[in-house]
N, C-alpha and C positions, 0 to 999 in steps of 0.2 A: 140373783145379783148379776148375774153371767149377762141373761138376758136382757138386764135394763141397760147394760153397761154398755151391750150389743147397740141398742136402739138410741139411746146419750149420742154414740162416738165415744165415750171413757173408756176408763182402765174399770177395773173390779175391785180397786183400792181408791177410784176417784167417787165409787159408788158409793163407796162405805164409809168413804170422810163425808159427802154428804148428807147420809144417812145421818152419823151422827153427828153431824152440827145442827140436822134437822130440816134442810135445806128440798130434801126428796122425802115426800110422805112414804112410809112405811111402815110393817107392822110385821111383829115375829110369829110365828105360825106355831101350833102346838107340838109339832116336828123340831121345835128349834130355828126352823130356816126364818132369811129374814125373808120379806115381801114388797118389793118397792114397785109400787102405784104408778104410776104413768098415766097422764094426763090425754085423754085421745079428740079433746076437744080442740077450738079455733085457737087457744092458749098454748096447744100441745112444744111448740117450739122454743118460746118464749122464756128467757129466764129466771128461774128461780128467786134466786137473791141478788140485792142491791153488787155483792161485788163479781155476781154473771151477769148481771148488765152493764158494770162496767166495763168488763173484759170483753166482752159482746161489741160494745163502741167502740175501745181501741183497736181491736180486730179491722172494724172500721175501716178509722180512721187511717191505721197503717195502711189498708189495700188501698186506699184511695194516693196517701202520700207517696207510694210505691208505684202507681199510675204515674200522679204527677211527674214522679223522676225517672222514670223511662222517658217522658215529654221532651224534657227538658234536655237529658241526654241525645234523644233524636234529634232537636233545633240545636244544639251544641255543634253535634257532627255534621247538620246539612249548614251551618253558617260556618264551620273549619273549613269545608269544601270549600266554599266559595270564595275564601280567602287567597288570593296568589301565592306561591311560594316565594319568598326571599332570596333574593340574588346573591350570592356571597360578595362579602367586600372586594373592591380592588385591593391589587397584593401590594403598590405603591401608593402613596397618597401623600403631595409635598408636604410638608408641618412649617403650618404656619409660624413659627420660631427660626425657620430657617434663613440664614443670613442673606440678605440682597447684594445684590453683585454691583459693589463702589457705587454705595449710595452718596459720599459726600463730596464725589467729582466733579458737581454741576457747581452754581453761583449760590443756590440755595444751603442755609448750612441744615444740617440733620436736626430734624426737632428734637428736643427732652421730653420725656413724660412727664404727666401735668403734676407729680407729685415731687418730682426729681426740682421740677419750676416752684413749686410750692414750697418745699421744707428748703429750698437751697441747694440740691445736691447734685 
């Protein structure tokens, strides 16, 4: 088991659950010991059961999506470059609310706002 576990990449506990769900042909020896097969053909890589192929894909698919977001990360940080820094605000800035200096000293009188004109007020 040592051995197959060696040549998998497993553990000697991931051999033995295979074994016995049947997933790795094997057979017990008159020793007691068990004997797990190994495929040494064009198949040899290839996995087993329906959920080694699936973990087989997501393996996949993760290195790929792991690719993309490095990409992605790298156009991120070369279009942050590119961006100019922001100037801080000015520390004054009039406000608009602030009073006019003897606005109704001319021949003009001071307008109302159009709701003050509207409801009467």
């Amino acid at each position: 088991m040592r051995d197959a576990a060696a040549d998998l990449g497993l553990t000697v506990d991931a051999v033995r659950k295979r074994v016995k769900r049947g997933t790795l042909e094997s057979e017990r020896g008159p020793d007691g010991r068990v004997y797990v097969f190994l495929d040494d053909g064009p198949d040899a890589g290839a996995p087993r059961s329906d959920t080694d192929r699936l973990i087989s894909t997501l393996e996949e698919q993760l290195a790929l999506e792991r690719e993309a977001h490095a990409e992605a990360r790298r156009l991120l940080a070369a279009a942050l470059e590119r961006i100019p820094a922001l100037e801080p605000a000015a520390e004054t800035r009039e406000s608009p609310e602030a009073p006019a200096e003897d606005v109704g000293s001319g021949d003009v009188p001071p307008r109302r706002s159009w709701w003050r004109r509207m409801f009467g007020g």
